[in-house]
N, C-alpha and C positions, 0 to 999 in steps of 0.2 A: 504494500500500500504506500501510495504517496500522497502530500498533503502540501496542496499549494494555496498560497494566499494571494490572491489574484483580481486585478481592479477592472473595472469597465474599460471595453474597448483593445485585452489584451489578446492576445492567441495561446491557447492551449494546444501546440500539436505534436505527433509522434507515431510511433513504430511499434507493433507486437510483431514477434516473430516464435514460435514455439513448436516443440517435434508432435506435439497433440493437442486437440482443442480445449481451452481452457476459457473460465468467465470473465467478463472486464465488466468498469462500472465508471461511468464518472458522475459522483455523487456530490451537489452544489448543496453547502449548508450545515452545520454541525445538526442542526436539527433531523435532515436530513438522513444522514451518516447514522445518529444513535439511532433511530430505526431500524436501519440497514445490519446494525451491529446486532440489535433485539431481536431480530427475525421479522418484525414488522413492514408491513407498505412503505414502501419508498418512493421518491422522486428520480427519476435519473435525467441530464441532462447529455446532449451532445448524438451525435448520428451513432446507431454500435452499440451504444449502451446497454446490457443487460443481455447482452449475446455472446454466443460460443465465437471462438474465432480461431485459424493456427496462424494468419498471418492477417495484420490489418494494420492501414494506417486512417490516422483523425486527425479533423483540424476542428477549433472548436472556438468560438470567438465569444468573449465574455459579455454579458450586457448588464452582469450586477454584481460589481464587486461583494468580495465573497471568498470563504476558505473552500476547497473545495478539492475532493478526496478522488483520487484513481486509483482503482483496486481490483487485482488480479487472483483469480483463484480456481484453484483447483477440488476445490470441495465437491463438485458433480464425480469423481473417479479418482476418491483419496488412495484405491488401492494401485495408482499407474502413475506413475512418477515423472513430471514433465519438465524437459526445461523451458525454459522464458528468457527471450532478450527482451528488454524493453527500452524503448528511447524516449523522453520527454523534452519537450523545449517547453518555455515562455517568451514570448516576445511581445515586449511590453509595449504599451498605448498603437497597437498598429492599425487600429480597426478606424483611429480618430484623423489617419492621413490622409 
């Protein structure tokens, strides 16, 4: 999991690459998140979200500043062991050029 704090107008984007399908999530909001931790209904933001993937890339432009969590898991097939690259950027105020 990563945890970015992130203002209006930036770009969240990046790279999964992994040898079997695994979940991603990009979840906007501590509120949010403890749901997501609880077992509970969630929000998720961004194109992908809450989908299997072995290789995928996102761009994800922010419109409300905000903490906001990408989380990678392999809980659907805890018995098969995967790797994960993962690449993240931010670039900041790009959306306001």
């Amino acid at each position: 999991m990563w945890t970015f704090s992130l203002r209006r107008n930036d770009l969240l984007s990046g790279e999964i690459d992994a040898d079997d399908d695994v979940n991603i999530w990009l979840i906007g909001g501590e509120r949010e998140f403890n749901a997501f931790k609880s077992g509970n209904e969630f929000l998720t933001v961004g194109e992908g979200s809450g989908t299997r993937v072995k290789k995928f890339n996102f761009s994800f432009g922010v419109d409300v500043s905000d903490t906001y969590y990408f989380v990678v898991s392999n809980e659907h097939s805890i018995l098969t062991p995967k790797t994960v690259t993962v690449y993240v950027a931010v670039s900041d105020d790009v959306l306001s050029r």
